[in-house]
C-alpha positions in Angstrom: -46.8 125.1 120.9 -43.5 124.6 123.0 -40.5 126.0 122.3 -37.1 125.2 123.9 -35.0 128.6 124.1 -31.1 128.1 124.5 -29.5 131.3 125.2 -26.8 131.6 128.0 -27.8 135.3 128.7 -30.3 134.9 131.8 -31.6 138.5 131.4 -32.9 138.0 127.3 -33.4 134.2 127.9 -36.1 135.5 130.9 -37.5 138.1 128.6 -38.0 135.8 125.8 -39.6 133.3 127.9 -42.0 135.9 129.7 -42.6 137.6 125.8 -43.0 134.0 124.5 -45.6 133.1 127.0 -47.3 136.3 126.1 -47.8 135.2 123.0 -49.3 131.6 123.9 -46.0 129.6 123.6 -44.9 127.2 126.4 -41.6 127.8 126.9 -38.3 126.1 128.5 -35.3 127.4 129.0 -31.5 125.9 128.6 -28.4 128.2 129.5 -25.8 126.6 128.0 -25.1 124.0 125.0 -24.8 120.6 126.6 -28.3 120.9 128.4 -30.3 122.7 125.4 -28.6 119.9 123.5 -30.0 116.9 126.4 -33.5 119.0 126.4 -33.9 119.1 122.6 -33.2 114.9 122.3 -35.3 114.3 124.9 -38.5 116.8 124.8 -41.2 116.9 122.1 -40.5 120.5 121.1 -42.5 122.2 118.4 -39.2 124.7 117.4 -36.3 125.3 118.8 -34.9 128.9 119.2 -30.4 128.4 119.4 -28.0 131.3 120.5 -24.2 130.0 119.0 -22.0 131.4 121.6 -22.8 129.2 124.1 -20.9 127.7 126.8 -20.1 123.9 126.8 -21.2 123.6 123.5 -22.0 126.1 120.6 -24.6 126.6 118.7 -23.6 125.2 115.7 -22.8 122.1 117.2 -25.9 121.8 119.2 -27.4 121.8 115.2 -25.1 119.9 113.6 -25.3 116.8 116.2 -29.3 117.3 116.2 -29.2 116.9 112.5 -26.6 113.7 112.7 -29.3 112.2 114.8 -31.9 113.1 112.0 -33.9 115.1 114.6 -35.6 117.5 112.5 -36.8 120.1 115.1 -37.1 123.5 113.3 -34.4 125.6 114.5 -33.7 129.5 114.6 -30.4 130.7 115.0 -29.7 133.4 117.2 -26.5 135.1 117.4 -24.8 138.4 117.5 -22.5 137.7 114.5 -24.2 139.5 111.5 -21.5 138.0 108.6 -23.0 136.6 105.8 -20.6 133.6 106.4 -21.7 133.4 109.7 -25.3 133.3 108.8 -24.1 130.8 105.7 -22.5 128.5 108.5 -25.7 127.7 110.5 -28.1 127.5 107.5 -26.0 124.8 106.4 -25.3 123.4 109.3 -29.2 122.1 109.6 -30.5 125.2 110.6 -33.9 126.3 109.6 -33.5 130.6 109.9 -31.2 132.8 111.1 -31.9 136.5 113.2 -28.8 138.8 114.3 -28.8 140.4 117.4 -30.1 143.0 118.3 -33.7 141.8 116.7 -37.3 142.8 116.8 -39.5 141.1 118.5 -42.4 140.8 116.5 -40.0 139.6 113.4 -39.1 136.9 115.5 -42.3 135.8 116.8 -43.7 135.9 113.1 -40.1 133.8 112.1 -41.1 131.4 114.7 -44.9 130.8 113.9 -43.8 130.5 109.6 -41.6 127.5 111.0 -44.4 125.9 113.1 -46.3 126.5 109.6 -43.5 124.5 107.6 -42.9 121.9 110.1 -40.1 119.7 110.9 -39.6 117.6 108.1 -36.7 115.9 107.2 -33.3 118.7 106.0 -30.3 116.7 106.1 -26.9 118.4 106.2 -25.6 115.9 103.7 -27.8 115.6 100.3 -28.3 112.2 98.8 -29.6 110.8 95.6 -28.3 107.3 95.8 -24.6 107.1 95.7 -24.6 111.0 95.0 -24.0 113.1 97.7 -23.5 116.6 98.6 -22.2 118.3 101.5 -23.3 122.3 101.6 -21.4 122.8 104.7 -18.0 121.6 103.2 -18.7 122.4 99.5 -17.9 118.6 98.7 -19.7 116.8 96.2 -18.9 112.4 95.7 -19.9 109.8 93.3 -19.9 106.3 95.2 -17.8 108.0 97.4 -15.4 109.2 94.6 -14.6 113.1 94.9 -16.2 114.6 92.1 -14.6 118.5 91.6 -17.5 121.9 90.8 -17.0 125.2 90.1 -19.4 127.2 92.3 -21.7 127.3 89.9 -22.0 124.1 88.9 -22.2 123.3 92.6 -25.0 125.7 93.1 -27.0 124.1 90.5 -26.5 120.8 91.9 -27.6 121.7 94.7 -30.3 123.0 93.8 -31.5 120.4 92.1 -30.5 118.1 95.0 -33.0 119.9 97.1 -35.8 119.1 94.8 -35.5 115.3 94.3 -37.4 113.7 91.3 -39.1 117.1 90.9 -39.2 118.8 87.4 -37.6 122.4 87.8 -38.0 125.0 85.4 -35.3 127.0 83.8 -36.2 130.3 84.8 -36.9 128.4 88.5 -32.9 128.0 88.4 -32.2 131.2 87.0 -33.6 132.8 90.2 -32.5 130.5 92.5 -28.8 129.7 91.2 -28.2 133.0 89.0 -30.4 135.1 91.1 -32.0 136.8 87.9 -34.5 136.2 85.4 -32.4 138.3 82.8 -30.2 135.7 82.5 -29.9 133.8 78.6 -32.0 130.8 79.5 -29.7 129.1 77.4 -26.4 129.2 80.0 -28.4 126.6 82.4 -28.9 123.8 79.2 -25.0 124.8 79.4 -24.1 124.4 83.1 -26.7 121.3 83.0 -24.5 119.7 80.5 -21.4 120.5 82.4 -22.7 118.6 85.6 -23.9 115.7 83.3 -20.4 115.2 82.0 -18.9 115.5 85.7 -21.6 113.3 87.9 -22.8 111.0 85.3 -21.2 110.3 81.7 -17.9 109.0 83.7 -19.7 107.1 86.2 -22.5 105.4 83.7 -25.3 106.7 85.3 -28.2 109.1 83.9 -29.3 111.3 87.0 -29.9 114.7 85.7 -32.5 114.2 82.9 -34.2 116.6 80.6 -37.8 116.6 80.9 -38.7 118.3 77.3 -40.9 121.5 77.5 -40.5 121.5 81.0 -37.2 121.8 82.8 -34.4 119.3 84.1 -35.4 116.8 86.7 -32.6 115.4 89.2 -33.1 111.4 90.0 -33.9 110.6 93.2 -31.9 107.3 92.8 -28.8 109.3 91.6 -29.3 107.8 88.1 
């Protein structure tokens, strides 16, 4: 499996290279944005692994033009910046994990082989379901390129859903997943589902988010 490594730190960029080898990786090494961004266009890489404070180019815009260009390369985020808004940034930027500084070694060797398990299939940073679009990143959601306006939550669920084109999700699925509970009354997602309906559909004529009875709610692929 190769992996490209971008980290501007010679000293850990060596180390992970020598520990990486260890483990049966071939391994390349970039030092600064610009050429882990020319290296990651250009070579067949199986993962890559993405310090953000890079010079020339950071991190998250070594992701966020990879993702532009639909390369789908898994990528792990490495960075010294522990926020959660930090680690929010990168996941939405494209990214596939995230591991703060200082990390374990074997965590992020068994990170890196769970990628290589999932693969590099498509993630766009923008969410589409037709003329439906959603932008994690910056929290913008548009109907035929008409601003529609969320509340978190309703944004949450749409997202959600978005992620799981023409699949039928369950309502205690989206409990955990958007309300992070299973305590939750099932009955506040028919509620928030009915919301969205009335914001993304009803005003545009369309029929996206449909009920699939005894089963769940199912998002259109299409957009409706």
């Amino acid at each position: 499996m190769r992996v490209l490594v971008v980290e501007d730190e010679r000293r850990m960029a060596a180390a992970l290279r020598r520990g990486l080898q260890a483990e049966g990786f071939a391994v390349d090494l970039a030092h600064d944005g610009n050429e882990g961004l020319h290296l990651a266009r250009v070579g067949d890489y199986d993962v890559v692994v993405l310090d953000i404070m890079l010079p020339g180019l950071s991190g998250y815009n070594v992701c966020k033009q990879l993702r532009a260009e639909e390369n789908w390369v898994p990528i792990l985020m490495l960075s010294a910046k522990d926020g959660e808004y930090d680690m929010a940034d990168g996941l939405d930027l494209g990214a596939d994990d995230y591991l703060t500084k200082p990390f374990s070694y074997v965590v992020l060797v068994a990170r890196l082989r769970a990628l290589l398990r999932r693969g590099g299939g498509r993630r766009p940073s923008v969410l589409r379901a037709g003329d439906l679009s959603l932008d994690p990143a910056a929290r913008l959601v548009a109907r035929n390129e008409t601003p529609v306006e969320l509340t978190p939550r309703e944004f949450a669920l749409l997202e959600y859903l978005m992620r799981r084109p023409g699949e039928v999700v369950s309502k205690p699925e989206i409990l955990e997943h958007v309300w992070d509970t299973y305590d939750t009354d099932p009955n506040v997602v028919e509620v928030y589902v009915g919301y969205l309906r009335r914001k993304i559909d009803t005003p545009f004529g369309r029929a996206a988010l449909q009920t699939v009875r005894g089963a769940g709610y199912r998002l259109a692929s299409d957009g409706g």
